[in-house]
C-alpha positions as CSV (number, residue, x, y, z in Angstrom):
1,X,-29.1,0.8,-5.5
2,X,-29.0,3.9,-3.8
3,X,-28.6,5.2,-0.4
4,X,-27.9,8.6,1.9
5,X,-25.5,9.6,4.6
6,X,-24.6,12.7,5.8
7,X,-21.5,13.8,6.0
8,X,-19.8,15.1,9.6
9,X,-17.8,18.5,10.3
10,X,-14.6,15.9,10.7
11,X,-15.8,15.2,6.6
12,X,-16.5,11.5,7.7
13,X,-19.2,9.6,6.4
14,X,-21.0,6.4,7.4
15,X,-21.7,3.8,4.9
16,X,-25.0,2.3,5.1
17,X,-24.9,-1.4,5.8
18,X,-26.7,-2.5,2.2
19,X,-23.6,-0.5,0.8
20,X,-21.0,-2.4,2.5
21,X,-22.4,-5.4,1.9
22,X,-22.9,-5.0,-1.8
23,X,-19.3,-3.7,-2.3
24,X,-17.8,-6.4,0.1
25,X,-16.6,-3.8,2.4
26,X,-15.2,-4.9,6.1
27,X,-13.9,-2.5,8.4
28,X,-10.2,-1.4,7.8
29,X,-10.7,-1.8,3.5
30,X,-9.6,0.8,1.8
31,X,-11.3,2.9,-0.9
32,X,-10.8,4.3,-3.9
33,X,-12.7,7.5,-4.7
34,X,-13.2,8.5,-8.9
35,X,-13.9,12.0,-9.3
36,X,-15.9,13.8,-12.3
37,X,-15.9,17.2,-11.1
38,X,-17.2,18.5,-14.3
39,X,-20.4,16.4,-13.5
40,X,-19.9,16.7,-9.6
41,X,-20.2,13.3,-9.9
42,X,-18.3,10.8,-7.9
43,X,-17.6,6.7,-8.3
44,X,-16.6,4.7,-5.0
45,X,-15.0,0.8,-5.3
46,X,-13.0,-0.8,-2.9
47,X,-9.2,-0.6,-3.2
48,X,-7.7,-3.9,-4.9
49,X,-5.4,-6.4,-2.9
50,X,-2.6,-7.3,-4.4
51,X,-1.5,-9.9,-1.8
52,X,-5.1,-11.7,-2.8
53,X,-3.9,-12.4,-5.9
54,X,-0.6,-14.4,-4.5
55,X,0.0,-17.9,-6.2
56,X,-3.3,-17.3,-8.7
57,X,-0.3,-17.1,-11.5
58,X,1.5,-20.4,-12.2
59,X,5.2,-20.2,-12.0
60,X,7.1,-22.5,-14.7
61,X,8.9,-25.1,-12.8
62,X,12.6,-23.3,-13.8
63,X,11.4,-20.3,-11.9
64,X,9.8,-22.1,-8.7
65,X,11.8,-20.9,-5.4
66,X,14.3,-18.3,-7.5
67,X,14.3,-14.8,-6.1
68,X,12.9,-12.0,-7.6
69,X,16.4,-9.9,-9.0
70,X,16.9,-13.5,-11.0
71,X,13.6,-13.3,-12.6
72,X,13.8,-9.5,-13.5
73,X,17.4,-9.8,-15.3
74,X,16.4,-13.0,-17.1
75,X,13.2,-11.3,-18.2
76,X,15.6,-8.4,-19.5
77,X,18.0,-10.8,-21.1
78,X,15.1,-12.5,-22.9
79,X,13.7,-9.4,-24.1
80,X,17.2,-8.1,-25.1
81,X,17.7,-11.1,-27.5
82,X,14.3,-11.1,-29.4
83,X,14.6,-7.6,-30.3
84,X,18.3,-7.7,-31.3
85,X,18.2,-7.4,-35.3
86,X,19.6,-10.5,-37.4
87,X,21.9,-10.9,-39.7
């Protein structure tokens, strides 16, 4: 697909409704804007958000309701250990 807008003297540009539509866009998303200057070329997607993807990861049972500083040194403790040498 490809479409046109103009941009304004404020720099601001309108995106055409078949746009917004195909990329999912609602008013107040955020974009990101990929730049290839050597090909003056330029990719637009919308920004990810992170607070969509809260509870698509299962938790193990040990972890459920434990706050994140617990989680972090245990992860660092666990890590520790497996790479300690043996012998």
């Amino acid at each position: 697909m490809e479409k046109t807008a103009r941009i304004t003297s404020k720099g601001q540009v309108t995106i055409p409704v078949a746009i917004r539509r195909a990329l999912g866009l609602d008013s107040g998303d955020k974009l990101v804007f990929e730049v290839d200057p050597r090909h003056r070329l330029a990719q637009v997607r919308k920004a990810a958000d992170f607070l969509e993807l809260a509870g698509s990861v299962l938790v193990p049972e040990e972890w459920a309701g434990a706050d994140w500083e617990t989680i972090r040194e245990a992860a660092w403790a666990a890590r520790a250990a497996s790479q300690k040498p043996e012998g």
